[in-house]
Kinemage of the C-alpha trace (Angstrom):
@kinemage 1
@onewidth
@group {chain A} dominant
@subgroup {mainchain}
@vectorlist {calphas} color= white
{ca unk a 1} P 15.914 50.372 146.909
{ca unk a 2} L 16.027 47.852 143.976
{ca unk a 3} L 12.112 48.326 143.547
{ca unk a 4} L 13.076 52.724 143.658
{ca unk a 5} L 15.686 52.087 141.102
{ca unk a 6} L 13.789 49.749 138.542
{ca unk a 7} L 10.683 52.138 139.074
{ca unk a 8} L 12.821 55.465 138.612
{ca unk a 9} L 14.930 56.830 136.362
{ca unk a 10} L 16.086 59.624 138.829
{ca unk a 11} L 15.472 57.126 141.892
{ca unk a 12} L 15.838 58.873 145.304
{ca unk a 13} L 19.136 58.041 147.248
{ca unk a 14} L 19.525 55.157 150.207
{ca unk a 15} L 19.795 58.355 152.606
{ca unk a 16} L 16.818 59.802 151.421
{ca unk a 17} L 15.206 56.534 151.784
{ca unk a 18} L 16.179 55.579 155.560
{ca unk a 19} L 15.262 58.918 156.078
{ca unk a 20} L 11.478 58.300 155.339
{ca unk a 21} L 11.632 55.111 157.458
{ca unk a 22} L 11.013 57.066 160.407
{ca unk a 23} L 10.058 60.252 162.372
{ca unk a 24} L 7.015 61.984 160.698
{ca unk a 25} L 6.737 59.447 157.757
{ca unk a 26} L 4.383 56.069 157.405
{ca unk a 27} L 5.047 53.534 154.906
{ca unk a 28} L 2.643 50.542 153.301
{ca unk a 29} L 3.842 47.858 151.408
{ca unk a 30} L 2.668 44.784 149.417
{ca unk a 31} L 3.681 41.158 149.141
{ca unk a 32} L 3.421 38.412 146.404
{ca unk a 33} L 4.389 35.106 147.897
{ca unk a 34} L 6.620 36.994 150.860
{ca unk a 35} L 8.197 38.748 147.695
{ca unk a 36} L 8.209 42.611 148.116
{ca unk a 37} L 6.147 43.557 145.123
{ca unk a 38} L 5.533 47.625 146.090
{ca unk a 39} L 5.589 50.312 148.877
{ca unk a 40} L 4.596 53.577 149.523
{ca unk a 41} L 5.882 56.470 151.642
{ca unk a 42} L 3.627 59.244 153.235
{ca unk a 43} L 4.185 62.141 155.136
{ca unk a 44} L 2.538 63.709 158.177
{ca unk a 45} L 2.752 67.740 158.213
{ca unk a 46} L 0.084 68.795 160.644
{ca unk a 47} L -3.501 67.579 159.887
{ca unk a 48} L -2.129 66.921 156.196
{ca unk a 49} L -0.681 63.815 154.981
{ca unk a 50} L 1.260 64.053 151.997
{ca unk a 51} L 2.286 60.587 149.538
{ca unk a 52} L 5.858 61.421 148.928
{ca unk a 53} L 6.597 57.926 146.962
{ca unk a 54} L 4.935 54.701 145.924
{ca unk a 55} L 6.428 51.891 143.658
{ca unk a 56} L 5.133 48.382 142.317
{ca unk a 57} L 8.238 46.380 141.019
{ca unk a 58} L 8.157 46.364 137.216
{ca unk a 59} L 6.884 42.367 137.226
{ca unk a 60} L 3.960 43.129 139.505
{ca unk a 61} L 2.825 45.818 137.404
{ca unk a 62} L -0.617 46.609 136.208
{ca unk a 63} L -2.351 43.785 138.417
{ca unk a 64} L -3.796 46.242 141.088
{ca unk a 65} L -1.218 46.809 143.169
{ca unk a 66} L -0.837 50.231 143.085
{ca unk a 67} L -4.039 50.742 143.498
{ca unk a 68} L -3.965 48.549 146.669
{ca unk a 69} L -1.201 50.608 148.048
{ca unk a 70} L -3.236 53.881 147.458
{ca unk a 71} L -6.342 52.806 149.259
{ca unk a 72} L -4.244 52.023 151.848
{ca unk a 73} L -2.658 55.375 152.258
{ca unk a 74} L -5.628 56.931 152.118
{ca unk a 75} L -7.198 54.278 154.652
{ca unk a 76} L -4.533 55.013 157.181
{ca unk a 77} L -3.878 58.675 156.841
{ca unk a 78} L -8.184 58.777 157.206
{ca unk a 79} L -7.708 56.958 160.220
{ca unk a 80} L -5.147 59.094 161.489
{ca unk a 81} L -7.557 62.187 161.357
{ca unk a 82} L -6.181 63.451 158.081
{ca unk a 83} L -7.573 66.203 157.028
{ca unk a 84} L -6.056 66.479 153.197
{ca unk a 85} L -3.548 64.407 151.151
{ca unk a 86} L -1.203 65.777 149.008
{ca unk a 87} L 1.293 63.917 146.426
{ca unk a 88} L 2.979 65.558 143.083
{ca unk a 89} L 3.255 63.294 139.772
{ca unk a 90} L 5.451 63.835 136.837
{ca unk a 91} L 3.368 65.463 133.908
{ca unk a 92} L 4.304 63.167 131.780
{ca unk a 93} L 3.257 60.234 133.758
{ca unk a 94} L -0.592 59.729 132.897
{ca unk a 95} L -0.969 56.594 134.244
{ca unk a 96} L -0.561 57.721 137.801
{ca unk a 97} L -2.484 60.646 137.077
{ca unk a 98} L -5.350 58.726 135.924
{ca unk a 99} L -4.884 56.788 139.183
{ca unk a 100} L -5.543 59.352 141.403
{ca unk a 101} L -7.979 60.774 139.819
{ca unk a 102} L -9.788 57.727 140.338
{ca unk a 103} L -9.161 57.856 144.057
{ca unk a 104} L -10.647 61.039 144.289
{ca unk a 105} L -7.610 63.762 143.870
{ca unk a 106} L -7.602 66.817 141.793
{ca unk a 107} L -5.080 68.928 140.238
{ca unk a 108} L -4.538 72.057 141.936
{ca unk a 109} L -1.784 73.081 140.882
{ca unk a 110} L 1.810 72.951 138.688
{ca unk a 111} L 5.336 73.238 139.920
{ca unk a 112} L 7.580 74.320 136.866
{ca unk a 113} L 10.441 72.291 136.330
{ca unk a 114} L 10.627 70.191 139.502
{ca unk a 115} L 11.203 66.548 138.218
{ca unk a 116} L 15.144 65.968 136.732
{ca unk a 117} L 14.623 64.583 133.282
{ca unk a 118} L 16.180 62.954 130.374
{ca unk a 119} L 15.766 66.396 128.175
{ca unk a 120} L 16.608 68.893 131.631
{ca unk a 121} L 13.447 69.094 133.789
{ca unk a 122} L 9.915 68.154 133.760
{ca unk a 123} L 7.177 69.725 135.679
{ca unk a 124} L 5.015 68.420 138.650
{ca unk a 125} L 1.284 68.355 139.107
{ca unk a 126} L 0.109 68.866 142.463
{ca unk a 127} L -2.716 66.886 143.561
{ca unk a 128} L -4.970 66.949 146.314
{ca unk a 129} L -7.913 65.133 147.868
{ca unk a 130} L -10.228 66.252 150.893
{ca unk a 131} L -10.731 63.700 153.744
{ca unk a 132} L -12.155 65.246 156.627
{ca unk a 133} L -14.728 67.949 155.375
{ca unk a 134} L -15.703 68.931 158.637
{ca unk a 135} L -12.396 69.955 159.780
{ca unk a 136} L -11.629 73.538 160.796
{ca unk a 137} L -8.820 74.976 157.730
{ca unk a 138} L -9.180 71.943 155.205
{ca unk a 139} L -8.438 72.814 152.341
{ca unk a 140} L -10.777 73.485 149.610
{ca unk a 141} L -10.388 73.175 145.996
């Protein structure tokens, strides 16, 4: 939670969080010197897996990390059989954007007003990436 907070200024809440610590959800995360430096939450909803959160604590920022914690969402949910990931990114945040679009996602789409924001709300862009081409129903872009 103090990694959510310091990342977020609309963090989720400590019920929200336990509730991703189980069930249909997977988590990664990443140490510096047994120090908790990031995480990540993802989702399984059928053959998709969806990243519904990933932090790096301020200090540990912009050394990789995030992009560590990516591959390895991507590396697990492939090994799981995934057939597509999903994740939504505040608009105005172009540094995860440009992230992902390094992994390999693409926009495909906008959800109006779906962030809380300083100024009232702030629109999402969905993002998706194809793992498993072959697969009967992936989705296609």
């Amino acid at each position: 939670m103090t990694i959510e907070k310091a990342c977020h200024d609309f963090p989720w809440t400590e019920n929200t969080m336990r509730s991703c610590l189980s069930g249909r959800y997977f988590n990664g995360a990443i140490y510096n010197q047994q120090k908790l430096a990031g995480f990540y939450i993802g989702e399984v909803a059928g053959p998709d897996h969806t990243l519904m959160d990933i932090c790096v604590a301020p200090t540990f920022q912009r050394q990789g990390l995030a992009k560590a914690l990516l591959t390895d969402f991507m590396t697990v949910s492939e090994q799981a059989g995934a057939e597509n990931l999903f994740l939504e990114v505040r608009e105005s945040n172009k540094a995860a954007i440009g992230l992902y679009q390094w992994a390999g996602f693409s926009e495909v789409g906008i959800r109006k007003d779906y962030y809380p924001s300083v100024n009232g709300k702030e629109d999402a862009v969905l993002m998706a990436k194809t793992l498993n081409f072959g697969s009967e129903g992936s989705f296609q872009y």
